[in-house]
N, C-alpha and C positions, 0 to 999 in steps of 0.2 A: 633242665635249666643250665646254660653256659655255665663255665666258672669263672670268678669275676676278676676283672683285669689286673694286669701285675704292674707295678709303681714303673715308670721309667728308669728308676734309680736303680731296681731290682734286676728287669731287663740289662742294664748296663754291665752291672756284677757277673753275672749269668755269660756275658757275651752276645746279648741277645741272638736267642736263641730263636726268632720267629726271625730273625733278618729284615724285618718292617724299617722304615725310616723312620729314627730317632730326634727330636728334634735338638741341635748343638747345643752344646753346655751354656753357649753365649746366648743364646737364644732363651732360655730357661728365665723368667721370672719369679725372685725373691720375695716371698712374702716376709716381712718386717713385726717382729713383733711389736705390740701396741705397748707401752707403758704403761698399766696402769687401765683401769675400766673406763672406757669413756662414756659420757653424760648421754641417754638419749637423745634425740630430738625431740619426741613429740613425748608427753605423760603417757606411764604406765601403771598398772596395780599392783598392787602383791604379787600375785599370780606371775606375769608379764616382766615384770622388775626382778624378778628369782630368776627367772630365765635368762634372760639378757647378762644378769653379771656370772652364771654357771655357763654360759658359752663363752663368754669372753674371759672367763677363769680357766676353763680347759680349752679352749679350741685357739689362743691365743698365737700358737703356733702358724696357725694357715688362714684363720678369719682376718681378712685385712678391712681394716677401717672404711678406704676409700670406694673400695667395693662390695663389699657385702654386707654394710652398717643399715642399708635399705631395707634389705631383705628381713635378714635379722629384726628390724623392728618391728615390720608388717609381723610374723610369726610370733613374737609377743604381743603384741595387740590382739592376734588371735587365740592367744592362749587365753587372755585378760578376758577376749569374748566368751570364750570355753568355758569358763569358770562359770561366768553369770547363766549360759543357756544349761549348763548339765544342772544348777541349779532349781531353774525353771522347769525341768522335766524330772527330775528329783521328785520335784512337790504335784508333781501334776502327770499322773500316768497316763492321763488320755492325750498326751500334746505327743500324739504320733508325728506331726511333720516334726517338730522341731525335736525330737528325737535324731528324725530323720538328718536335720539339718546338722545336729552336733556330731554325726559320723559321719560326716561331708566333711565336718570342720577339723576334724579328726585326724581323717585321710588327708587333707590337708597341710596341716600341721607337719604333718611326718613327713611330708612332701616336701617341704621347706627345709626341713632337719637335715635331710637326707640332700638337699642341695648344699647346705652349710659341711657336708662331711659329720655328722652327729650318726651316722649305721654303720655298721663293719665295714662292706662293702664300700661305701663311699670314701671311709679313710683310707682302703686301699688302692682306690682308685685316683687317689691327691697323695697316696703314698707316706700316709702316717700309720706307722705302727705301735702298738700296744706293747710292751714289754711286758715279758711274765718273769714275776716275781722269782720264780724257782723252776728248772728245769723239770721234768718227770724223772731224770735221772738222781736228779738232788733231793728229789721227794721220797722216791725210794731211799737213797741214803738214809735221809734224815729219818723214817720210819723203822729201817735195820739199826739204827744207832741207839733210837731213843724208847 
């Protein structure tokens, strides 16, 4: 498997290093953080409503309203759907298709996530990084110290 792609910001640092065409700084669209959770449009459940305001709580950085408030919904209503069919298959061992269906819904799901930037890879690939809390260096330390 490849290794997954390095943020253009990274490349720039580096000197880019692949010599590829970068696209200009002026070029580059801002995404704008949101104030604040915004209201769905269409109802959602429990399930669906968790979701929608723990994306828009951590991914507020790079989820833009104007674009990917769509998407983001359709994938809580799927989760909303989630909920009721693992339910239904829960209670009922013989409902092989709809088994079936809930790992359609599944692979799905994660499909959608992973378009929002919600997998490693895709954060790196929009170029959001994860901060660690403590170096390995600082780990050692703090284990010789304490």
């Amino acid at each position: 498997m490849p290794n997954p792609p390095k943020p253009n910001e990274v490349k720039r640092k580096l000197g880019n290093p692949g010599k590829r065409a970068l696209p200009k700084q002026s070029d580059v669209i801002v995404l704008h953080q949101t104030n604040g959770i915004p209201e769905p449009d269409r109802q959602l459940f429990d399930a669906g409503l968790a979701l929608w305001n723990k994306v828009w709580s951590l991914g507020q950085t790079w989820i833009s309203k104007n674009t990917d408030s769509e998407l983001l919904l359709m994938t809580c209503e799927m989760v909303d759907e989630r909920v009721r069919l693992r339910a239904l298959v829960w209670n009922n061992p013989e409902a092989w298709r709809e088994r079936k269906a809930l790992r359609e819904l599944d692979k799905a799901i994660v499909g959608n996530l992973s378009l929002l930037g919600f997998t490693p890879t895709d954060r790196t690939r929009i170029g959001v990084a994860e901060v660690k809390g403590r170096s390995k260096l600082e780990e050692l330390r703090a284990k010789q110290q304490g």
